[in-house]
N, C-alpha and C positions, 0 to 999 in steps of 0.2 A: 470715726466713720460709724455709722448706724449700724448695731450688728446685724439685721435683715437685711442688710445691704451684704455683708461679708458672707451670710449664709444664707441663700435666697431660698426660699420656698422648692422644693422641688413637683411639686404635684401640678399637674397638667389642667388643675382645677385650681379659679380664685379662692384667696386665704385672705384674710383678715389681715396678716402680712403685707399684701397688695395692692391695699386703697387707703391704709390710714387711717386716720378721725376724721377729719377733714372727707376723705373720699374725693372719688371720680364721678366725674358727669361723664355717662359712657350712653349711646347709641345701643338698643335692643336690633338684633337683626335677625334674629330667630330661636325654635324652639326644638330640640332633640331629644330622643330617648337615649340613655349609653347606660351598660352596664359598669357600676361602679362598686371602688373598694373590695376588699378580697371575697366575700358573700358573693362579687356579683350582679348583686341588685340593681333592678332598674330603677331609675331616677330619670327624674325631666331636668337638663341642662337649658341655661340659659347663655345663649352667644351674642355677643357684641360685633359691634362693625369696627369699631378701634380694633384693631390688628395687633397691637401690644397689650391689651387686654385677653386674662386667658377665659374662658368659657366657667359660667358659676352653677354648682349645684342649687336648685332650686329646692327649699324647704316649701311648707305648709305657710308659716310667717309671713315669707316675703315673696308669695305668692299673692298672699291678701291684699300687702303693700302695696305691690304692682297695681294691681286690683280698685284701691281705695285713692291712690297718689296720682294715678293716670285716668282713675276714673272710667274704665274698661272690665269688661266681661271677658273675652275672646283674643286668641293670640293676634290675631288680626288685627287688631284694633293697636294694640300695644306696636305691633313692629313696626321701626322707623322713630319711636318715641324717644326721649333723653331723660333718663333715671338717674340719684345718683348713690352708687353703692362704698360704705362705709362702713370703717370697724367701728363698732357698738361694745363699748368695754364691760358693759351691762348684762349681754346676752347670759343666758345660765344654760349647761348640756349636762344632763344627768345629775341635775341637783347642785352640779357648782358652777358658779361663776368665771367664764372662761374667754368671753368675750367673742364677738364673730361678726360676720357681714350680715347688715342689714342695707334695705334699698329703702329710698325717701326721694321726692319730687327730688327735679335737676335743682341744684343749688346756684346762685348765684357766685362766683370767683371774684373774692376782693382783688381789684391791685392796689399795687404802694400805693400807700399816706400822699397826700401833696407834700411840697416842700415848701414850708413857709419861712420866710427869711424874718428873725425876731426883733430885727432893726427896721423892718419896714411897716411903717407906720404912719399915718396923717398926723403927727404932729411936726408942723413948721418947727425948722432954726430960726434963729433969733439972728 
């Protein structure tokens, strides 16, 4: 078993834990002020209409994202859009490489491979 599965996130805010490499195609449904982390500080959170998605502190970065990906100025514009947020094993915080969520267009969702049978083939018996 995956151990972020055995020890889940506890914070009330998306982690990098959350989405994977891969990531979620999630739905923006609005924008909030909440003071966060022990400081206090305000921050603008970003909220989802997926209901098992938890609410993501909004940086500088993947603010621009937003921004560039959706091709948007204005929260308005953005909400109702499908974004999709992923761990970035790249990301750098305070100088080291620590990896964290970034957002990037909705991603298209592979499903399974066809199933090709390796006996079937045009070539006639004899």
């Amino acid at each position: 078993m995956d151990l972020d599965e055995l020890v889940p996130s506890e914070s009330k805010y998306m982690a990098k834990e959350d989405v994977g490499r891969v990531g979620r195609n999630l739905t923006i449904a609005k924008f909030t002020r909440e003071e966060v982390g022990d400081a206090k500080d305000m921050k603008t959170i970003l909220n989802f209409k997926e209901e098992d998605a938890k609410p993501m502190v909004l940086n500088v970065g993947n603010k621009n994202r937003i921004k560039h990906y959706l091709e948007a100025t204005t929260a308005e514009e953005v909400v109702g859009k499908v974004i999709n947020v992923y761990n970035d094993p790249d990301v750098e915080y305070k100088g080291k490489i620590t990896g964290g969520t970034r957002i990037r267009g909705a991603q298209e969702v592979a499903g399974p491979a066809p199933v090709v049978d390796p006996l079937d083939d045009d070539i006639p018996f004899s």
